[in-house]
Each structure stands twice: as C-alpha cells, then as structure tokens.
C-alpha positions, 0 to 999 in steps of 0.5 A, a space after each residue: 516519479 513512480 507513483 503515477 504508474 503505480 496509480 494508474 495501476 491501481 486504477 487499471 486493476 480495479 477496472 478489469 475487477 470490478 466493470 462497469 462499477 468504477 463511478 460507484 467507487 469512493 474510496 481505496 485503501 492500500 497498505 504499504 510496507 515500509 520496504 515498499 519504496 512507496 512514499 504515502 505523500 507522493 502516493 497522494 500527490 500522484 493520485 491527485 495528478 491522475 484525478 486531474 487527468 480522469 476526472 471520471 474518478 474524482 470522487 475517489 479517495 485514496 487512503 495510505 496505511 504504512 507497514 512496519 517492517 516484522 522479521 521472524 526469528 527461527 532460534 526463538 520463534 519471535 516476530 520482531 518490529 525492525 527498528 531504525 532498520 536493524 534488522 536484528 530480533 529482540 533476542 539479539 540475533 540477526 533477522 533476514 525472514 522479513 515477514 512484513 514490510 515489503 507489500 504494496 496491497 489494495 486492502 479495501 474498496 469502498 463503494 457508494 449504494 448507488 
C-alpha cells in the first residue's frame, strides 16, 4: 500500500517546514485529485497505521478533499468536469488539457495556540 509512504512523506515534509512545532499540529488537509491514484479511505487507514507507530502524533487529524477531474477545451475555451472519464468537453470535443485532477496537495495545517 502506497499509502504509508505517502504519509510518512507528509509527515516528513512538515517536520523539515515547520521545526520543533509538530506537537502543536491538529490537523492536515490534503487535496487529491482524482487521477492521483490516492484512495482517501486507504489514506486514512494508512494515517492511522503510522499514528500507531509515532505516537507523537496522535493528536493529529487528516483530512481528505477529493478533486474532479476539469479539462480546458481550446476551441471553445471551456473547463469541463470529466464525467465518468470521458474526457470529452461539453461542446462534444475531446479534451487532453487536464487542468485538475492529478494533484496530491497538503492544502492547509491547523495548529493548536498552545
């Protein structure tokens, strides 16, 4: 499960952002695109596996916000949500320009006033 590294990443790339303040963390907020290859259940069941193994973190929360998927149509200049994976825009053309979708983002930190 890729998941975990994913996590571990997370919590790596806070640590080296915000020293020495990881205790005063509650929660992270990601965005996930839905061509991400990132289940949101298996996110949270990877954070809870690496909570179990750094407890210094357990009063942490993760929080999953799942993306569409938008493509920009050039002919019509258009952002469309795809649909079921079609990539296809709402004038009928097909779409490649995915212009959302793919990210896997740490949006947001929410630290206690400790």
């Amino acid at each position: 499960m890729h998941e975990i590294s994913l996590v571990r990443n997370i919590f790596k790339t806070l640590e080296d952002e915000f020293p020495g303040e990881m205790d005063r963390i509650r929660g992270i907020y990601l965005s996930v695109g839905l061509l991400s290859n990132v289940q949101p259940v298996l996110m949270q069941n990877a954070f809870a596996a690496v909570l179990e193994d750094e407890p210094r973190y357990n009063k942490t929360s993760l929080f999953v916000t799942v993306l569409p998927i938008l493509i920009y149509c050039e002919e019509c200049a258009a952002t469309t949500e795809v649909q079921q994976y079609k990539f296809v825009c709402s004038c009928g053309r097909p779409g490649r320009n995915i212009v959302q979708g793919e990210e896997l983002l740490i949006s947001k930190v929410e630290f206690t006033d400790e």
